[in-house]
N, C-alpha and C positions, 0 to 999 in steps of 0.2 A: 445650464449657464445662467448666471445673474448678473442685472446689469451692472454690479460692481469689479465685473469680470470683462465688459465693454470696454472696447478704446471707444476714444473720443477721436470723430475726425472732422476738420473743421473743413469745410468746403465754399470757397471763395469766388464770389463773382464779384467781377470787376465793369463796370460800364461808363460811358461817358459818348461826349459829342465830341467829334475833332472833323473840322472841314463840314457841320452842317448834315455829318451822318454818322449815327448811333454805332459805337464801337463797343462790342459785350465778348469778355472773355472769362473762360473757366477754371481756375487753379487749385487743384487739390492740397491739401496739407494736410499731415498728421499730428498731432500736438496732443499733450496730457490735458496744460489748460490754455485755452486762445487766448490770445494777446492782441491788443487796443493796435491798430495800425495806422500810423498817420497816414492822410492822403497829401501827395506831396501838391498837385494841379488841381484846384477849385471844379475844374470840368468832370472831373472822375469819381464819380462815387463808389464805394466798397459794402454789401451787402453781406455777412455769415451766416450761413446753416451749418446748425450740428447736428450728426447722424453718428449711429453708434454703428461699427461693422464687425466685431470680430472681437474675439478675445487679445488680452496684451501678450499673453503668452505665446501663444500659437496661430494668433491671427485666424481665427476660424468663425466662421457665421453659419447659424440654423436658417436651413429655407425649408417651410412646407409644399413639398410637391406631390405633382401624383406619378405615381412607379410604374412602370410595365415593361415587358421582358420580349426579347425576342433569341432568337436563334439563328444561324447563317442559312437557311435554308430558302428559298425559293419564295414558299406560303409568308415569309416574315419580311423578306428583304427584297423580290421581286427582280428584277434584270440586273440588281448589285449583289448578286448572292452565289460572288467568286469569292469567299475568304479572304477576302482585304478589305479593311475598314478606311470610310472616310479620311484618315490621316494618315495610311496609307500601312498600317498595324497588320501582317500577316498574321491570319489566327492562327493560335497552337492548342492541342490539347491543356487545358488546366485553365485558358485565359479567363479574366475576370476583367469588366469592362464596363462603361456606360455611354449610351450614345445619350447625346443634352446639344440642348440647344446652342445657336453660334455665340451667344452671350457670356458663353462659357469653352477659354481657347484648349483644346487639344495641348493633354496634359495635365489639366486642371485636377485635381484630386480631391474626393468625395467617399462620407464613410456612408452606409445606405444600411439603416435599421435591417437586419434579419438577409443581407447581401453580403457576399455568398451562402448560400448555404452550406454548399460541400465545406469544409476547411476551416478559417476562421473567420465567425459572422462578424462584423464590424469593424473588417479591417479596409484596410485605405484603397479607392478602386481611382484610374484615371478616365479622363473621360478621351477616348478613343476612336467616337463616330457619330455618326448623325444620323438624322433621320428625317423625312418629308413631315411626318404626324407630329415632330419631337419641335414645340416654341413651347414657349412663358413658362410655365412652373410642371412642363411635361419631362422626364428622364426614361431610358428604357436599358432593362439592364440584361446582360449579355448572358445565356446559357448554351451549352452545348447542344442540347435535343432541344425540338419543338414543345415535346412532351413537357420537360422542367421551364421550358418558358410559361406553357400552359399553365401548369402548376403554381407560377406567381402570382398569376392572373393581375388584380388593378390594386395598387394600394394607395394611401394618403400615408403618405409617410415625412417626419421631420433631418431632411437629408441635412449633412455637417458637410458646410463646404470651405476649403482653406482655401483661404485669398492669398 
């Protein structure tokens, strides 16, 4: 992805004094090019950042994180290791899954270099569960045996995540 393949997202904050206490609010907006916004009240000032998230097409953003696999078993998941996931996902034979962080809501969809293996690697997995080890730039991705959990072991990988 190149950044001529970025949207552009303008992200707006808004502040001002009313009544002698500081009133600061956040408003997202999407736009190709931002645009000059009159402030209507002298007390209000308007600040812009622009951040790039996602391609125009498909709305998708690269995050480097680090990978690690678990299994439903006991040694990986502990007193939650009845086959139902965090969002409440009864596991099935074939499932492909990712537990991630709460920052990322249940449903969210994620392609994960060289995940699955079995089937076809870089195809689209949801994120389905969580995990106590699983914050910031940590994902754990779902295998049937302990064994092919094992087998992932720890990677750095550049995960495609669609907003």
């Amino acid at each position: 992805m190149t950044n001529k393949d970025l949207r552009e997202t303008v992200i707006t904050w808004v502040f001002g004094f009313v009544s002698g206490l500081c009133v600061m609010g956040l408003i997202a907006s999407v736009q190709m090019r931002p645009e000059i916004v009159e402030v209507d009240e002298p007390a209000v000032v308007e600040l812009r950042t622009r951040v790039m998230i996602g391609s125009v097409n498909d709305e998708r953003a690269m995050r480097a994180m680090r990978v690690t696999a678990y299994c439903p078993c006991s040694k990986c998941c502990g007193k939650w290791a009845d086959g139902i996931t965090a969002s409440g996902h009864k596991i099935q034979s074939g499932d492909h899954f990712v537990a991630a962080p709460k920052i990322f809501p249940f449903g969210t969809t994620m392609i994960i270099p060289g995940y699955p293996l079995a089937g076809q690697a870089g195809e689209e997995v949801e994120v389905e569960d969580r995990g106590g080890a699983i914050k910031g730039d940590r994902l754990d991705v779902f295998f049937p045996t302990h064994q092919e959990a094992l087998n992932w072991g720890v990677q750095i990988l550049d995960v495609e995540i669609k907003l």
